[in-house]
C-alpha positions in Angstrom: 68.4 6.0 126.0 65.6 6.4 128.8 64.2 3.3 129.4 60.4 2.6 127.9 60.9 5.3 125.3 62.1 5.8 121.9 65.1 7.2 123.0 64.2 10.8 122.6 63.5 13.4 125.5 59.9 15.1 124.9 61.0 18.2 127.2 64.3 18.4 125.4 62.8 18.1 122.2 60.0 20.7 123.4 63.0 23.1 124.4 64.2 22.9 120.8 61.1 23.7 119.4 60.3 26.5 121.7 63.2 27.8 121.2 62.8 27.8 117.4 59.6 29.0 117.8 60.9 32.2 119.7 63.3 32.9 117.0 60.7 32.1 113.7 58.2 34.8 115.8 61.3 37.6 116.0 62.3 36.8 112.3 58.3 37.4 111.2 59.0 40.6 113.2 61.6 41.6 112.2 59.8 41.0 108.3 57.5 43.1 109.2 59.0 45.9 110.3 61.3 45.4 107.5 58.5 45.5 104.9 56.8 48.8 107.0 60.1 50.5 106.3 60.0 49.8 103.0 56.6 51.2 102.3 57.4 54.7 101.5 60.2 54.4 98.9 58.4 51.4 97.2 55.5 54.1 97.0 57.5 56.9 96.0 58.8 54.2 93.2 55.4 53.9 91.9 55.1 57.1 91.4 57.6 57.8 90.0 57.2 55.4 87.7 53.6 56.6 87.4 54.3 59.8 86.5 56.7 58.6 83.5 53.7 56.7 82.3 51.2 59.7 82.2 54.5 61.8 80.4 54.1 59.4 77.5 57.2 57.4 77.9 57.4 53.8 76.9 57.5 52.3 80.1 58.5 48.7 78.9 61.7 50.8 77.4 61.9 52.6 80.6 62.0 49.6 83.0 64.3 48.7 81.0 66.5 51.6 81.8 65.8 51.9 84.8 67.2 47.9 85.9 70.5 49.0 83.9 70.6 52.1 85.7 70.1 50.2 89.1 72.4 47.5 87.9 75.4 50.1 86.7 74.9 51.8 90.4 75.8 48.3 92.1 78.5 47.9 89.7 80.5 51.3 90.7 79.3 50.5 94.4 81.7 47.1 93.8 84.3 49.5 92.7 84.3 52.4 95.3 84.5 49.5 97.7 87.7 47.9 96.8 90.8 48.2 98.8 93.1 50.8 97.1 95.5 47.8 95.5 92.4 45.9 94.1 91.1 48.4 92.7 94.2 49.8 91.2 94.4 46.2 89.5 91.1 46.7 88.4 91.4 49.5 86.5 94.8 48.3 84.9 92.7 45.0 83.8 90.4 47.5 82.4 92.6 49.7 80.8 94.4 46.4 79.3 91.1 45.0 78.0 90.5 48.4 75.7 87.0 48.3 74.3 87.2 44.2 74.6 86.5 44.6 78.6 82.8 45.7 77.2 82.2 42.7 75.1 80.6 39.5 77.1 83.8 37.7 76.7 85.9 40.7 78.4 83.7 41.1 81.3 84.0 37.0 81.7 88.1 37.8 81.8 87.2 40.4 84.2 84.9 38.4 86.5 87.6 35.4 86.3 90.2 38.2 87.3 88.3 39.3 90.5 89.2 38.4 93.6 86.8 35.5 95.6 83.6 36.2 96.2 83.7 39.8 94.8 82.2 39.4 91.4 81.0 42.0 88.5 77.7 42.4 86.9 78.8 44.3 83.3 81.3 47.0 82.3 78.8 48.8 80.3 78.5 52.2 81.3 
């Protein structure tokens, strides 16, 4: 402790910050950038979506099928990126659970089933 103080070193402490400071700034630049690339496909989303609007389709129904559609795509991403024995076990589990693998209670078995850290949205196809 440095004597006449609280114990703390202002230039150290001002390192910290400045160095937290440098990093916060590349993180809101890195958002930005981020949020720039994103632009276009957001735009060509609401399009899209505008486009199924003016074509008469129920839209609250079609969001609808749209975030099951997006959800079933994550789901077979999970399974195209298992390692050839997991996924083998996977699709024994599946074949084992029958139609019972689609109920809520089958994909719980199934989610129990997976390894760590790799879980599984639905079954539903």
């Amino acid at each position: 402790m440095r004597e006449g103080t609280n114990g703390f070193d202002p230039d150290q402490l001002n390192q910290y910050l400045g160095e937290i400071d440098k990093a916060d700034d590349r993180l809101l630049e890195l958002k930005s950038q981020h949020m720039l690339a994103c632009k276009t496909p957001r735009a060509k989303i609401r399009e899209t979506m505008k486009a199924a609007k003016e074509a008469g389709l129920n839209m609250a129904a079609f969001r609808t099928v749209v975030a099951e559609h997006r959800s079933q795509r994550k789901i077979e991403e999970k399974i195209a990126a298992l390692e050839a024995d997991d996924a083998q076990d996977f699709e024994l589990m599946r074949e084992a659970l029958g139609d019972y693998g689609s109920t809520p209670l089958g994909e719980a078995a199934l989610k129990k089933a997976r390894p760590q850290g790799e879980q599984l949205d639905t079954l539903r196809g």
